[in-house]
N, C-alpha and C positions, 0 to 999 in steps of 0.2 A: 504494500500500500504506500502512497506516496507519500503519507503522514509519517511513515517511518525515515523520512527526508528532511532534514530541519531549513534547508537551503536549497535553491536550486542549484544544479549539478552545471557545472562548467565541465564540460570535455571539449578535449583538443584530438585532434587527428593532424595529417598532414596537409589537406585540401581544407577541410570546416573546424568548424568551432563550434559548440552546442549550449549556447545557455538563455540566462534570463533575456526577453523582449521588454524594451523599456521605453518609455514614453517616446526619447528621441529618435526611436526605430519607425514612427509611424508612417513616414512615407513611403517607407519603402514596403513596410508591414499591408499599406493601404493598396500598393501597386501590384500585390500577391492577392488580395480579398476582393479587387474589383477587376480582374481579367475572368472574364467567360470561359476561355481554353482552360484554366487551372482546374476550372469546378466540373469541366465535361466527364468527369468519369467519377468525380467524389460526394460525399454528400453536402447539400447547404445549395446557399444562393450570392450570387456576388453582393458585392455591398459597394451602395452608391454612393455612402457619406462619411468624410473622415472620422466624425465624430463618433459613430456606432464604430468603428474599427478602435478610435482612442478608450471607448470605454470595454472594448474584449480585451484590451492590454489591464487594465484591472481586472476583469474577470478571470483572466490567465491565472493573475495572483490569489483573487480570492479561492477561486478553484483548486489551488496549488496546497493553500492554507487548507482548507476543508478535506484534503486528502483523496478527492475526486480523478482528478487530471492534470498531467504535467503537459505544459504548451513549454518547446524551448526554439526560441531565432536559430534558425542554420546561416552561420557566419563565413565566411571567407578568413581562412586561417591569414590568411598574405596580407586581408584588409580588413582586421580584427569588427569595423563600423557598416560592413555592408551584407545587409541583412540578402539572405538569395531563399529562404524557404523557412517554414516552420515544421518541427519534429510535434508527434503528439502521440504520446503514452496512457491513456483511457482504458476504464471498466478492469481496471484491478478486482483479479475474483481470489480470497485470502484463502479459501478451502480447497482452491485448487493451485494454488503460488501460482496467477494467470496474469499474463498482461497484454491488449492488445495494441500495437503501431500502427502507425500512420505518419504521413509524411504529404507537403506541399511545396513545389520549385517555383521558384520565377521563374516566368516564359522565356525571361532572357538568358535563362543557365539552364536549360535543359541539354540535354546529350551530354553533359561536361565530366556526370560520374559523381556527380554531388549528392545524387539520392543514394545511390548505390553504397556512398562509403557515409553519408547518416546515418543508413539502417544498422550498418557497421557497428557504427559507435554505440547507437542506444542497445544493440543487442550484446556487446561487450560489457557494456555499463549495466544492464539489466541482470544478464548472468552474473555478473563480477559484484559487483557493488550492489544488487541487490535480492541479491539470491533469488533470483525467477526460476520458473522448470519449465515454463513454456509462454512462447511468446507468438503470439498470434498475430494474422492480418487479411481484413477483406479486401477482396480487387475487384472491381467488373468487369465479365469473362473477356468485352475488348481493351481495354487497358492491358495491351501488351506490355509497352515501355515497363508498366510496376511487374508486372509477371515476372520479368528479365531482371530485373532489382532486388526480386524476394530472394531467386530462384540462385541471382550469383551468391547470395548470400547464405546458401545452402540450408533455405527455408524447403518444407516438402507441401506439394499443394496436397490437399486430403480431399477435394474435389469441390463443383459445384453446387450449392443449395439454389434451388429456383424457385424464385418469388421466396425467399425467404425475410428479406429486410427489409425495411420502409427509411429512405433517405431521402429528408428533408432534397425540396426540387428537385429530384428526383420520381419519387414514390416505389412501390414495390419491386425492388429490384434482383435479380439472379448476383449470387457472390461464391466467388470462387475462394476456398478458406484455405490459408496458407498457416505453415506452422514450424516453431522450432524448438525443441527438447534442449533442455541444456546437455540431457546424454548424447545428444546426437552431435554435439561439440565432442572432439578429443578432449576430452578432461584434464590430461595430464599436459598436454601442448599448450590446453591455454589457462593453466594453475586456476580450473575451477573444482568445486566441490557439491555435484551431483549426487 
């Protein structure tokens, strides 16, 4: 649970950075929430006004605080201020050590290998720092690109559910469920404790 988090988590990789979204992120936070292309495959609806985007960067927190949802800025390691996507960590289930991912790019940084290596991180960070046993993620059956992002991340698909989810502008959608065991990691190669 994400309550068992007293901060949010800064991780560094080679390419991104992963942490708190803060006020002076919003334009760019705002140029990820009001692209149509972002939302074609995920749930929600663009957002037309900076103001409803400045007040989800408090809800991030209060979220965070309440033990709900971790929302973290996918940063540009090279240029620590320039926000390129948001990470998001939801529906922690405690009886099952469950977490499911999600992930959002700028249109301007796609192909570049930036979702690929956030899944990366929050699945290191997940295993590692907070002991998860499985970490899950929905895709929609055409949402290739994310297919290819889970898939290098030697996530296993466990198959299609049809009509199983209802996603806000969307509505009832087919999801393809992805998933990763921390057994299914080398235990020993990446010093975890399955």
């Amino acid at each position: 649970m994400v309550s068992s988090v007293e901060q949010f988590p800064h991780i560094v990789t080679e390419k991104i950075m992963l942490r708190k979204i803060e006020e002076s992120d919003l334009e760019k936070l705002f140029e990820i929430y009001s692209n149509k292309n972002i939302f074609k495959y995920i749930p929600g609806d663009v957002i037309k006004n900076k103001t409803t985007v400045l007040n989800m960067i408090g809800h991030f927190e209060r979220d965070f605080k309440k033990g709900k949802t971790l929302f973290l800025g996918i940063f540009l390691t090279e240029a620590p201020e320039e926000l390129v996507g948001v990470a998001e960590i939801f529906d922690f289930d405690n009886k099952v050590n469950m977490v499911t991912i999600g992930y959002r790019i700028n249109e301007n940084y796609w192909h570049r290998g930036f979702a690929t290596e956030t899944v990366g991180a929050m699945v290191d960070y997940l295993f590692r720092m907070m002991g998860m046993n499985r970490i899950q993620a929905f895709v929609m059956p055409e949402n290739k690109h994310s297919h290819r992002v889970l898939l290098k991340n030697k996530f296993d698909c466990e198959g299609v559910m049809r009509q199983a989810q209802y996603w806000k502008g969307r509505g009832v959608v087919d999801v393809a469920v992805y998933s990763l065991l921390c057994s299914d990691m080398n235990a020993n190669e990446f010093n975890l404790d399955c």
